[in-house]
VEXPA-219253 format. One line per 3 residues: their letters; for each residue x, y, z of C-alpha. Coordinates in steps of 0.05 Angstrom, whole numbers, plus 5000, padded with zeros to 4 digits. Last residue first. Example, Ala and Ser with C-alpha at 12.3 -4.5 7.8 and 13.67 -1.06 7.14 Angstrom:
// VEXPA-219253
sa	5273,4979,5143; 5246,4910,5156;
This chain:
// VEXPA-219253
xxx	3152,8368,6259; 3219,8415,6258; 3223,8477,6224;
xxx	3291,8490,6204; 3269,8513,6130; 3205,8540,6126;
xxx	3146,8493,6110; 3082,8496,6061; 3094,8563,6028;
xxx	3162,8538,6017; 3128,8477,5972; 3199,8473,5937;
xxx	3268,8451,5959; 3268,8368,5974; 3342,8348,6001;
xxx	3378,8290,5974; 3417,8237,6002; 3438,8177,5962;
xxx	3466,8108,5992; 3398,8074,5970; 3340,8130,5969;
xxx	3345,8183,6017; 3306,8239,6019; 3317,8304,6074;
xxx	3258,8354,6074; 3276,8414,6068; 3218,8450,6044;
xxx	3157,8391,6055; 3150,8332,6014; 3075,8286,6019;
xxx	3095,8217,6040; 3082,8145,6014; 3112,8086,6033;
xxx	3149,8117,6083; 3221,8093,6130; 3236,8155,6167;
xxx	3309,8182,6167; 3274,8251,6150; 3240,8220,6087;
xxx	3261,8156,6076; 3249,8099,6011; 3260,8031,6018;
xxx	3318,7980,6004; 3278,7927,5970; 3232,7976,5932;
xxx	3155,7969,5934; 3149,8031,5889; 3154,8080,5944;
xxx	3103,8143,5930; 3138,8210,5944; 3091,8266,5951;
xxx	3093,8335,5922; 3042,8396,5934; 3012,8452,5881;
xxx	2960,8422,5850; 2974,8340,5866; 3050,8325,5835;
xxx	3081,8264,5843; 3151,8234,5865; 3153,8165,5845;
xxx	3199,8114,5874; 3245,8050,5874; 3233,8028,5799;
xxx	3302,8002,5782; 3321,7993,5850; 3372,8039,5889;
xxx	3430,8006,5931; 3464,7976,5865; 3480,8042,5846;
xxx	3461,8095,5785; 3413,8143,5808; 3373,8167,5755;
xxx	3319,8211,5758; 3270,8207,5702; 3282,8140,5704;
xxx	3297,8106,5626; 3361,8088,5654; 3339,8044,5702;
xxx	3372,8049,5772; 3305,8099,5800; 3269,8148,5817;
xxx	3200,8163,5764; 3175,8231,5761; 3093,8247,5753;
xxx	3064,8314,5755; 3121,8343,5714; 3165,8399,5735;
xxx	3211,8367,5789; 3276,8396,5765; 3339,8342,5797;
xxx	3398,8386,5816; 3469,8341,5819; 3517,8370,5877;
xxx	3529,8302,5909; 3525,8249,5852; 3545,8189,5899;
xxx	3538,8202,5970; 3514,8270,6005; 3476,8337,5980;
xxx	3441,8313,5923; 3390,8364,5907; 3314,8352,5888;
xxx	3277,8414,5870; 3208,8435,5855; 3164,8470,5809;
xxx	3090,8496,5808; 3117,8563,5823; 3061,8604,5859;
xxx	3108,8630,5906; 3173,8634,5891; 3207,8561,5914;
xxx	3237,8547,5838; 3269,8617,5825; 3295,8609,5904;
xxx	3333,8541,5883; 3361,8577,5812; 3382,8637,5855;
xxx	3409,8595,5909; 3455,8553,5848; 3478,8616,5821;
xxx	3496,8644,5897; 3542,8590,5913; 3514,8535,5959;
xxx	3552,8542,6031; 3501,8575,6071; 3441,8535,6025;
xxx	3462,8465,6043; 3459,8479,6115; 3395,8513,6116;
xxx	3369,8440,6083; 3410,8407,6136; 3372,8440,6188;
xxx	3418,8479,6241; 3414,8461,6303; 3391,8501,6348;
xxx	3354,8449,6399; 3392,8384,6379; 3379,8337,6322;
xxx	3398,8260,6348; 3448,8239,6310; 3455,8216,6242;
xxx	3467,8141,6231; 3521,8120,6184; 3526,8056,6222;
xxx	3580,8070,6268; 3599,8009,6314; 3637,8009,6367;
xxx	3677,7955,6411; 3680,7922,6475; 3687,7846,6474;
xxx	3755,7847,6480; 3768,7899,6531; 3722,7857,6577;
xxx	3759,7792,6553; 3830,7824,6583; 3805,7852,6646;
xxx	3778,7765,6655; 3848,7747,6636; 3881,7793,6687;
């Protein structure tokens, strides 16, 4: 009886705030986003992905700030907890300078700054990455998805 007792003892679960595997047909989170954004905000997000627009899009669709739109219209924007970033996430979990996001012609990479949390693209630790439609972002507890570069990737395409 003791030993039944330790087994249930010792057995427990952990959820880290992993996503789970992606399965064939599921939906991208990207395609996600846009079946429940209202139509304002998809007209603004398809304004920005027209062909030959040299803009992007960074929304936050989970943790802090979800809903706030980020423009990416310059060649260089600075990410991070200082005030003076272009786009400011205010937490703990994001460094002051954590990343760039830069434009080359008409793509976007994300540069890490050396931040202590990292940067991920599609729950894949980078250091530097160019951005494809869709892509998912996270930097410290926030979750943003990259809309722009549609010429480059369709949404739901997986690598």
């Amino acid at each position: 009886m003791a030993a039944a007792e330790n087994e249930r003892e010792l057995t427990s679960t952990l959820n880290l705030g992993l996503r789970s595997i992606e399965t064939p047909g599921e939906i991208s989170p990207a395609q996600h986003f846009l079946q429940k954004v209202e139509p304002s905000i998809r007209a603004i997000i398809d304004e920005v992905c027209a062909t030959g627009s040299r803009k992007a899009m960074l929304v936050i669709h989970r943790g802090p700030a979800q809903g706030s739109r980020f423009l990416l219209d310059s060649d260089d924007t600075s990410i991070g907890r200082s005030p003076e970033s272009d786009v400011f996430f205010d937490d703990v979990t994001v460094s002051r300078k954590h990343a760039r996001i830069q434009r080359h012609n008409d793509d976007f990479a994300i540069v890490d700054s050396q931040s202590l949390n990292g940067t991920y693209v599609n729950s894949v630790s980078i250091t530097q990455q160019v951005l494809h439609m869709g892509d998912e972002l996270q930097i410290g507890k926030f979750h943003a998805l990259f809309f722009g570069n549609s010429h480059i990737k369709s949404l739901g395409e997986k690598k």
